[in-house]
Residue, then its C-alpha position, 0 to 999 in steps of 0.5 A: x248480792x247483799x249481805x244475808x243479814x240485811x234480810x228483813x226479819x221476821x217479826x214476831x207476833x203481839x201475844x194478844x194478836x188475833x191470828x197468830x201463824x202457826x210455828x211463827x214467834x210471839x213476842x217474849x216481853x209486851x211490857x218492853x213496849x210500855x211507858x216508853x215511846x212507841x209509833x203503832x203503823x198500819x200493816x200493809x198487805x204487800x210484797x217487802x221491798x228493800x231499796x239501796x243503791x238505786x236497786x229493788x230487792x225482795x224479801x230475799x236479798x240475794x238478786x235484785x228484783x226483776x218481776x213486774x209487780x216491782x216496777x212502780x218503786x222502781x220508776x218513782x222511788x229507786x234511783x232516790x235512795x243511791x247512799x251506800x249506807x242507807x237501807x229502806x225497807x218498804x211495802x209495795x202494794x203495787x201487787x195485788x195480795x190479799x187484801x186489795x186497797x182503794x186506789x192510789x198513785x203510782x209514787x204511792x204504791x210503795x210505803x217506807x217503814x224501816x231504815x237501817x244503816x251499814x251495820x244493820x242497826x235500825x235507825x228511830x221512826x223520826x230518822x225514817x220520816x225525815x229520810x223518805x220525805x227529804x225524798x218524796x216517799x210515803x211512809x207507812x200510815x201512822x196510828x199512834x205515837x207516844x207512851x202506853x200506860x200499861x198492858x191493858x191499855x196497848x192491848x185495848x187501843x190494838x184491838x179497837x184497830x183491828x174493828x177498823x177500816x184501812x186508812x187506805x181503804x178495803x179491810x185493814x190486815x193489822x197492825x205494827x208496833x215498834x219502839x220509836x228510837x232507834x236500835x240494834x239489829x241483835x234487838x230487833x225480836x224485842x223492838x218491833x211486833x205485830x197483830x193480824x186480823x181474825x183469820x187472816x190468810x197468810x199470802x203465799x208465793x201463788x199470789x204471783x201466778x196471777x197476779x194483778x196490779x192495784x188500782x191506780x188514779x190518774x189525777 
């Protein structure tokens, strides 16, 4: 059993995001994200996976996995990451929600993108990509990265995203944007965002009656 504070959190909403969930929270301050350097990823439809010691965890961290839809990170990806200070956090896609995605890999099922150290604290986006490609893991697609002159400008280039594709193919569900350095756990609120599609459907625990796996090659 993990700490409860090794929970991903939850991230609050970009104010202009075209869905916003109901009760869920918008980011206080957008202008925290401008003219420093910020990474903008895709947001990948997925069940978020946790990776330490050689274990899968859920969302909740309080047991380790043990459904089906988690056994591709747990063939290619979990023994990889056996250090008792490393913590990465990923989307597992291998579990059909949503929105399903073109076919891919068994080792590509799984997308880094956070890693946090023994307090908590989020190390920067360089960190993240040394640390899962040093192992051979992907990391979530990379949209952007540098320094939004302003408001109107991020906002712009975010809903120019949402008209797109994903870079995996099948619809694209949003978007993330985070501050690239790294930072605080207590600062997480202020550090990371997201925007969702138009009516995008908040998937449920239901998903998992049913569920399918992904469409995988074989190449």
């Amino acid at each position: 059993m993990l700490p409860n504070r090794l929970k991903y959190p939850r991230t609050p909403y970009w104010p202009y995001s075209p869905t916003i969930g109901r009760g869920d929270t918008v980011h206080p301050d957008p202008q925290r994200f401008v003219g420093r350097p910020v990474v903008v990823t895709e947001k990948l439809d997925g069940s978020n996976v946790l990776i330490h010691r050689g274990k899968v965890y859920g969302r909740s961290v309080a047991y380790e996995a043990a459904n089906k839809w988690t056994a591709m990170v747990k063939k290619h990806h979990a023994w990889k990451v056996t250090e008792p200070d490393a913590y990465l956090y990923g989307e597992d896609i291998y579990g059909v929600h949503s929105i399903e995605y073109g076919a891919v890999r068994e080792e590509e099922t799984f997308h880094a993108f956070a890693l946090r150290d023994a307090k908590g604290d989020f190390r920067s986006m360089a960190a993240l990509e040394r640390f899962a490609t040093e192992r051979n893991i992907s990391v979530v697609p990379v949209i952007f990265r540098g320094v939004f002159a302003s408001i109107a400008r991020m906002r712009g280039f975010i809903e120019r995203q949402h008209s797109k594709r994903s870079v995996l193919g099948g619809e694209r569900e949003g978007v993330v944007v985070r501050v690239a350095e790294g930072f605080a756990s207590a600062q997480f609120a202020r550090s990371v965002c997201k925007s969702v599609r138009r009516d995008h459907v908040q998937t449920d625990r239901h998903w998992t009656r049913n569920w399918r796996p992904c469409k995988l090659r074989r190449d």
